[in-house]
Structure formats: C-alpha cells, structure tokens
C-alpha positions in Angstrom: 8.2 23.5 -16.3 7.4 19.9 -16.1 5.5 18.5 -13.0 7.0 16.2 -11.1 6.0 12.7 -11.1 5.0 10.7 -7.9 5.3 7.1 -7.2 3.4 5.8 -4.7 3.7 2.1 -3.5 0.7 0.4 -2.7 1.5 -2.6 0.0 -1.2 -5.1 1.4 -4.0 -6.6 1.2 -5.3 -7.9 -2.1 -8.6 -9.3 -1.4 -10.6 -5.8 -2.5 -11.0 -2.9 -4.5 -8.9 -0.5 -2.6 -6.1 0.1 -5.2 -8.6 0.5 -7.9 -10.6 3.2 -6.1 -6.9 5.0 -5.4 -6.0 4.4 -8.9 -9.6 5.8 -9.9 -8.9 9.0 -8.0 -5.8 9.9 -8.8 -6.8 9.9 -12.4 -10.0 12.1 -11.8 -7.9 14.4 -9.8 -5.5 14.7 -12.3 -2.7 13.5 -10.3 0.8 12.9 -11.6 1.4 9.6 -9.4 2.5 6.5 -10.6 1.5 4.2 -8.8 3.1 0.7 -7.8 2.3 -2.6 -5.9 3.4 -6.4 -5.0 2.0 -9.0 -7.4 -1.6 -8.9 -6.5 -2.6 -12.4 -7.9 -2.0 -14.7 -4.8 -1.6 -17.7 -6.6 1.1 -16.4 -8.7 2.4 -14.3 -5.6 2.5 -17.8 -4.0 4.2 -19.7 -7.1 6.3 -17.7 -8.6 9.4 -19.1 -6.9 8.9 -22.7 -7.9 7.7 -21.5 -11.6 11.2 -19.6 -11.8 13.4 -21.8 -10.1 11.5 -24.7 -9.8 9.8 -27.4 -8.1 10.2 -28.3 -4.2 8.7 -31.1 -2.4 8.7 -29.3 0.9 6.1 -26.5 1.3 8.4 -24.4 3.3 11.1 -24.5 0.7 8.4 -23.5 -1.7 7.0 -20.5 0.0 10.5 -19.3 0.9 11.3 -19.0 -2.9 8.1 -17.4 -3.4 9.1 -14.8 -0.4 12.4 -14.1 -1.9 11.8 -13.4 -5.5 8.6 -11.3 -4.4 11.4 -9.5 -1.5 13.2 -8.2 -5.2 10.3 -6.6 -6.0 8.7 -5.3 -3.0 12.2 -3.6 -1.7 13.1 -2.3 -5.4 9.7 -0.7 -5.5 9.8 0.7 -2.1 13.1 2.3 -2.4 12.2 3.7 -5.5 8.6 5.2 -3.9 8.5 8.4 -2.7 5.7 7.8 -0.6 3.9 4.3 0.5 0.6 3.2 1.6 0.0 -0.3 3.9 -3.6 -1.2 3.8 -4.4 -3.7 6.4 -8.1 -5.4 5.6 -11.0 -6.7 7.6 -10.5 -10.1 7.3 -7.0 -11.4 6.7 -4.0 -11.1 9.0 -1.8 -9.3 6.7 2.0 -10.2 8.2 3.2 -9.0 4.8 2.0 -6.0 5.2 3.1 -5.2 8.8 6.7 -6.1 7.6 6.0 -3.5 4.5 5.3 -1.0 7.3 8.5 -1.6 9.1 10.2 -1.9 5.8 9.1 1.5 5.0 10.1 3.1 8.2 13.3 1.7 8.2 13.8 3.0 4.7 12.8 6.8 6.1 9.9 6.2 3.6 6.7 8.7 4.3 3.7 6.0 5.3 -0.2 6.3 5.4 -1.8 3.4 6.6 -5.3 2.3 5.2 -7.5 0.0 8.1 -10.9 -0.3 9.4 -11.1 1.0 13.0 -11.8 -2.4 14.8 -7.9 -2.4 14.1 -6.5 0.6 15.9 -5.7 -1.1 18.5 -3.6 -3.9 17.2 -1.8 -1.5 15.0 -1.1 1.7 17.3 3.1 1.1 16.9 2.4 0.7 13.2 0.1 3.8 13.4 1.9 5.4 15.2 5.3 5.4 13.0 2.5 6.2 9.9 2.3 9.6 8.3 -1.2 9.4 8.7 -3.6 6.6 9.1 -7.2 6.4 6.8 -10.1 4.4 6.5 -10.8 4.4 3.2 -9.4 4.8 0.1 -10.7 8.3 -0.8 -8.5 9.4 2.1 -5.5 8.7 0.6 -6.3 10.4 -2.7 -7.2 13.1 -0.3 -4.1 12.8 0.8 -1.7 12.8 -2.0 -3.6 16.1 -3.8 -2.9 17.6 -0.4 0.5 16.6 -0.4 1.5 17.1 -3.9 -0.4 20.1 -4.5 -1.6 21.6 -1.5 -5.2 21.0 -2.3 -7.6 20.9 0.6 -10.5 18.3 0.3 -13.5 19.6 -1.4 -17.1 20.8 1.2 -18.4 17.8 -0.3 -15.8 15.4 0.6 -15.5 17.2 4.4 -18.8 16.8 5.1 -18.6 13.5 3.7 -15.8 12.6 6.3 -17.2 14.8 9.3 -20.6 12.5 8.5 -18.7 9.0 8.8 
C-alpha cells in the first residue's frame, strides 16, 4: 500500500529560515509531504508582472501585475494543499500573509499559523480561525507527524517545549 502524499503550503514571510527548518524536518522525520510556497525571492515576487507582461510607468500598475500573476500561483497552490501554514514574522507587516489566512479559510483549508507571541494579540481572529497556532518551526513538523501519522512529539522535544 502506497502512503499517501501530503502537500503543505507554506505562506508568508520570506525574510528567515523558517521554511528551511520545516523542509529540514520533514525529511529527518521521514515525512511524505510535499511541500509548496509563493515565489520567495522578493525582487522577482515584486517584478514578475512587468518582466512577463511588461513595463509600466506607474508603480501601482506595476505592483498590480506583480499581485495578479503571483494570485495564479498562490490560489492554484492553495487549492491544491491539503493543509497550509501562514507564518507571520517579527519584523515585517505581512498583509500577504493575513490575506493567505483568509484565503485559506474561505477555501475550508486546515491552517496553523507560525508567529512570535508579541503578535497574539494583533492576530487573535486569524488565530482563532487557525488549526493551531506555533512559534516555531519545529512545531509545525510536530504537527504534521501528528497529523499524518499519529506520532506524539518525542520526551526530548516536550520538555524542550514545556522549557520555552
């Protein structure tokens, strides 16, 4: 019997190493998760509208074409997830990432959200429409070995977390 395979988008911030550390766990837990995000390269993020379609003198009309060929992407991907996780950073106001949220509960799309705690309070309706709400990466690897496989988190990673 073959095991199913997960995909998991990752929405948000792209200023740190959270994906990697998710990607980094689901491979040493031995997950079968595909995982999936926005173009994380904010230049091109930002150009690719005006590289594709080309050039506009107005910044507006430049960032909208940006926002709409990245929209193809972001809502193929997200329909296509079976589960999604919205990591909000500490230092950027991530509006993107807020609409991913909204996005994801609109789509009936299972959500964990991944944020500092000097953010709970800006975030509660986002929290509280979330699945589950982590501060760090590891969490959410946590997370998807529980959800996939039932697997509880290791003593180490429990005391870990009780410790934090």
């Amino acid at each position: 019997m073959t095991e199913r395979q997960w995909t998991v988008y990752l929405s948000g911030e792209i200023h740190s190493d959270w994906r990697e550390r998710i990607r980094d766990g689901v491979a040493a837990a031995g997950l079968p998760v595909r995982l999936v995000s926005p173009v994380t390269v904010h230049e091109d993020s930002d150009d690719c509208g005006v590289a594709v379609f080309g050039s506009e003198p107005d910044k507006f009309w430049h960032d909208r074409k940006g926002a709409q060929l990245n929209a193809m992407r972001t809502q193929t991907l997200m329909r296509d997830a079976d589960l999604v996780v919205v990591r909000f950073g500490e230092k950027y106001k991530q509006w993107n990432a807020a609409f991913d949220a909204g996005y994801a509960a609109a789509l009936g799309k299972p959500y964990i959200t991944l944020h500092p705690e000097q953010h709970d309070h800006a975030l509660k309706e986002v929290d509280g429409a979330a699945n589950g709400v982590a501060r760090e990466p590891e969490q959410v690897v946590q997370a998807l070995a529980f959800i996939i496989r039932g697997d509880m988190p290791t003593a180490a990673h429990a005391a870990a977390a009780a410790a934090e």
